[in-house]
VMD Tcl script that draws the C-alpha trace (Angstrom):
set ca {
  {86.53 94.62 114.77}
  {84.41 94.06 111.67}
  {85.77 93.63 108.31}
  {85.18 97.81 107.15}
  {86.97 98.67 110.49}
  {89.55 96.75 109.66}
  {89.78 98.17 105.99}
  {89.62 101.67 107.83}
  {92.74 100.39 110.33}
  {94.47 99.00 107.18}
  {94.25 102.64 105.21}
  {95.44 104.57 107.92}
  {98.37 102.87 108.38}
  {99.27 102.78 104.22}
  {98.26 106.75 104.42}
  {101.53 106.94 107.00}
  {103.78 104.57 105.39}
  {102.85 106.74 101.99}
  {103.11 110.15 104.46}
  {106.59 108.80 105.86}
  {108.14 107.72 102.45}
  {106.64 110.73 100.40}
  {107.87 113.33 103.17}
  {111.19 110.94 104.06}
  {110.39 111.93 107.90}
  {107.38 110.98 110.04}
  {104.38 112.72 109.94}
  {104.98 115.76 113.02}
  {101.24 115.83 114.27}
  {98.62 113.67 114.02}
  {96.89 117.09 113.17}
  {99.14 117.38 110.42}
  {98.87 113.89 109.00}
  {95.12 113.77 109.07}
  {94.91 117.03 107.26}
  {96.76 115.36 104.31}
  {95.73 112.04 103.91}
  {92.06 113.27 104.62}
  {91.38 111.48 107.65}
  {89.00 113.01 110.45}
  {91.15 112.67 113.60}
  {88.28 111.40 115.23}
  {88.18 108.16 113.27}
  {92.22 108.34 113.73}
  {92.04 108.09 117.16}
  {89.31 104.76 117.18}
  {92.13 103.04 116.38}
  {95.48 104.63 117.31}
  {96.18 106.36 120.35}
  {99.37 108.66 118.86}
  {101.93 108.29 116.17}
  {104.00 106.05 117.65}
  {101.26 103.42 118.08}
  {100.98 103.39 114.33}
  {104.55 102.72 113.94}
  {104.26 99.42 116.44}
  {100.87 98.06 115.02}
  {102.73 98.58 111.27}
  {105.26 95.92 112.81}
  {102.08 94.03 113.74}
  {100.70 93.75 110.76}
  {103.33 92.44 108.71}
  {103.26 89.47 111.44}
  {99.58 89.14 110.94}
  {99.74 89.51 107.63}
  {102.81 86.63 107.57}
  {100.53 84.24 109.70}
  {97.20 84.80 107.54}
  {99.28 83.39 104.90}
  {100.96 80.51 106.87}
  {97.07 79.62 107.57}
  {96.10 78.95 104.12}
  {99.01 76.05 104.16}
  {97.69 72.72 105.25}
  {100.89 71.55 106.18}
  {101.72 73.73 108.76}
  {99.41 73.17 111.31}
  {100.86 69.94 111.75}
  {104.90 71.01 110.99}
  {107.59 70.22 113.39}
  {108.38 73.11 115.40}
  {111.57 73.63 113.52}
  {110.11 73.83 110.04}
  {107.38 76.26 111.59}
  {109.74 78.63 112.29}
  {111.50 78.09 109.32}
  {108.37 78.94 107.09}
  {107.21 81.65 109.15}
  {110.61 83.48 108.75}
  {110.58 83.00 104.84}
  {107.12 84.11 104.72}
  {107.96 87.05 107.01}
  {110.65 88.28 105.34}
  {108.40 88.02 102.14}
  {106.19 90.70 103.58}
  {108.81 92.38 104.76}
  {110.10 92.64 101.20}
  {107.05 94.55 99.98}
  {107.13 96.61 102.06}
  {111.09 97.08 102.30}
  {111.06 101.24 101.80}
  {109.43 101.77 104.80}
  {111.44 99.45 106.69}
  {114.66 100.83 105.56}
  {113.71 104.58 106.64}
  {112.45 103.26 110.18}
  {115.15 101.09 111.00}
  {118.20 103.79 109.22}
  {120.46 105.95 110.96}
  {123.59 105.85 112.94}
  {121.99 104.27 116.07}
  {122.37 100.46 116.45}
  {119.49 98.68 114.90}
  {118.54 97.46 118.81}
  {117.50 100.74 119.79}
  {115.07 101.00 117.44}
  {113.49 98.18 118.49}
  {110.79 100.05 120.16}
  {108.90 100.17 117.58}
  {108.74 96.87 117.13}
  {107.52 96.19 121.05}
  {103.98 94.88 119.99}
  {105.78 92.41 117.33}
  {108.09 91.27 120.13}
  {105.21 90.33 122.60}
  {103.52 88.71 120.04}
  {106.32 86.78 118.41}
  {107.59 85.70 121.60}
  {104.04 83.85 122.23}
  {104.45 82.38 119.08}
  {107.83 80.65 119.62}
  {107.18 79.79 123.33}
  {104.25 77.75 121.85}
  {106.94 75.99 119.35}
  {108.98 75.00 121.99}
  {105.95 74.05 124.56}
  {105.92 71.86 121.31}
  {109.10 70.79 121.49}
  {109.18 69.92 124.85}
  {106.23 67.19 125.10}
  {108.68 64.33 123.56}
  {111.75 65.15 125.72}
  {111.98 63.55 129.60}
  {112.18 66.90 132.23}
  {115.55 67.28 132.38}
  {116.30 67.84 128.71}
  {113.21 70.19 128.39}
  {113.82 74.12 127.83}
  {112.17 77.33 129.43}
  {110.06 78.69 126.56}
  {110.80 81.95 128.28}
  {114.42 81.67 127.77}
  {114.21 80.12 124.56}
  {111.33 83.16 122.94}
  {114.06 85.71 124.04}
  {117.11 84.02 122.14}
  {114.35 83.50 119.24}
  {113.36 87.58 119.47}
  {117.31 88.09 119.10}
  {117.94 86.19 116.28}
  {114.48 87.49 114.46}
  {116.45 91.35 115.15}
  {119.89 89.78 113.84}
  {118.04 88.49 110.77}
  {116.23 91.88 110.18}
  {120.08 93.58 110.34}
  {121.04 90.74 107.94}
  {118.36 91.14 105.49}
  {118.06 95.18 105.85}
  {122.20 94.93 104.69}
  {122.15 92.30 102.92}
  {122.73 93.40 98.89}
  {122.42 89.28 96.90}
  {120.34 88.64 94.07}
  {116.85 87.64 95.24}
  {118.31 88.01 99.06}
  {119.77 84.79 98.71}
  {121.90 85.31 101.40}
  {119.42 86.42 103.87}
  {117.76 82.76 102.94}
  {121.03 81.13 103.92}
  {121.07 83.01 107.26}
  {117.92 81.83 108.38}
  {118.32 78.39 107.35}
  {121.69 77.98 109.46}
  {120.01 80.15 112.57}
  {117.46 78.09 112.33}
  {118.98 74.84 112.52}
  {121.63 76.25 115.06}
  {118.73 76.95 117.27}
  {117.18 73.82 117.33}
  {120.60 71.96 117.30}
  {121.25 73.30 120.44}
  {117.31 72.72 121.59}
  {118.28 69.30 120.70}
  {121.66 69.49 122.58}
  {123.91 68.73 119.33}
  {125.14 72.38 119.03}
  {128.49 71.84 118.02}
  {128.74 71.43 114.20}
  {126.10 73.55 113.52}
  {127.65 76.00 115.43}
  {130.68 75.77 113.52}
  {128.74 76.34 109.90}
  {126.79 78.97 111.16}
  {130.26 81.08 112.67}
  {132.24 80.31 109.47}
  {129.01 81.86 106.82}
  {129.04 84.81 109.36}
  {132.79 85.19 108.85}
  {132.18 84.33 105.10}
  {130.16 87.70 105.21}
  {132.45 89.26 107.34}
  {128.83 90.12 109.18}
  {128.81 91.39 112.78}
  {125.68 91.75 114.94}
  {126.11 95.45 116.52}
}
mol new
graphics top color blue
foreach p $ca { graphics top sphere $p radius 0.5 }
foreach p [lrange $ca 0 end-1] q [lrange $ca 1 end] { graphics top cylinder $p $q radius 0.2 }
display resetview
């Protein structure tokens, strides 16, 4: 995809983030949405295949746009695993922050924040890659027996990304300060236990969540 392609991807989603937030629903047709935001459905559907698609490759894109960032820091190329996740989540959540609206109408509602996780499929798959390479990483300096499935490891990472999206998407500090504190101590609970000392961190991270009197539902 060339660089105006791209711009052309990039203004169709903003037209239904702007459509979604303007209207507070989602646009009903991609008949309808076109006809608003001026779009020939033709050039619409070069690069989404219905509605919904544009609601996962939105979820993309703030990854994308988290990693394009993470790129331009020399330093991270050569991070431990650990303080790559670390960054990426701050940086993330950054983007996420911009564009906070939009995530708070698509993630709203009664239902549990997990069932609106379909949305989010394409940033799952593509997250999960991302932190089975960290612990690939992780694993070249341990003997066999102390290494751990990436597999395994990506899913618990994918559960604590939607626990700190429910944090952060709640969460009502100054400057989301607290969301900060959550991913530190996730963080370094995860790789505590990677590194098979679990036990104090454990005990930090349950007493902030009672602190918060926060509950993952």
């Amino acid at each position: 995809m060339n660089q105006k392609e791209k711009k052309i991807k990039l203004s169709i989603i903003t037209s239904f983030m702007n459509f979604t937030l303007e209207n507070d629903q989602y646009p009903k047709s991609v008949y309808k949405f076109c006809q608003v935001s001026e779009i020939e459905e033709k050039t619409f559907y070069k690069f989404f295949g219905s509605l919904d698609n544009v609601k996962t490759i939105i979820w993309e894109t703030f990854y994308d746009n988290a990693m394009l960032l993470l790129e331009k820091d020399e330093n991270f190329e050569n991070a431990k695993p650990k303080e790559k996740l670390l960054s990426f989540y701050y940086t993330f959540f950054e983007v996420m922050l911009l564009n906070r609206s939009y995530i708070l109408f698509a993630l709203s509602g009664g239902e549990k924040i997990m069932t609106k996780m379909g949305q989010l499929s394409s940033l799952r798959k593509t997250f999960k890659d991302f932190t089975s390479e960290l612990i690939e990483d992780g694993n070249v300096d341990k003997p066999s027996y102390l290494q751990h499935p990436p597999k395994i490891f990506s899913e618990a990472a994918w559960f604590q990304l939607g626990f700190l999206i429910k944090f952060w998407i709640e969460d009502t500090s100054a400057d989301f300060e607290k969301t900060d504190q959550a991913i530190e101590k996730s963080v370094k609970t995860a790789f505590d236990v990677f590194d098979n000392t679990p036990l104090s961190a454990l005990l930090d991270f349950g007493k902030f969540l009672w602190k918060e009197k926060f509950v993952v539902s």
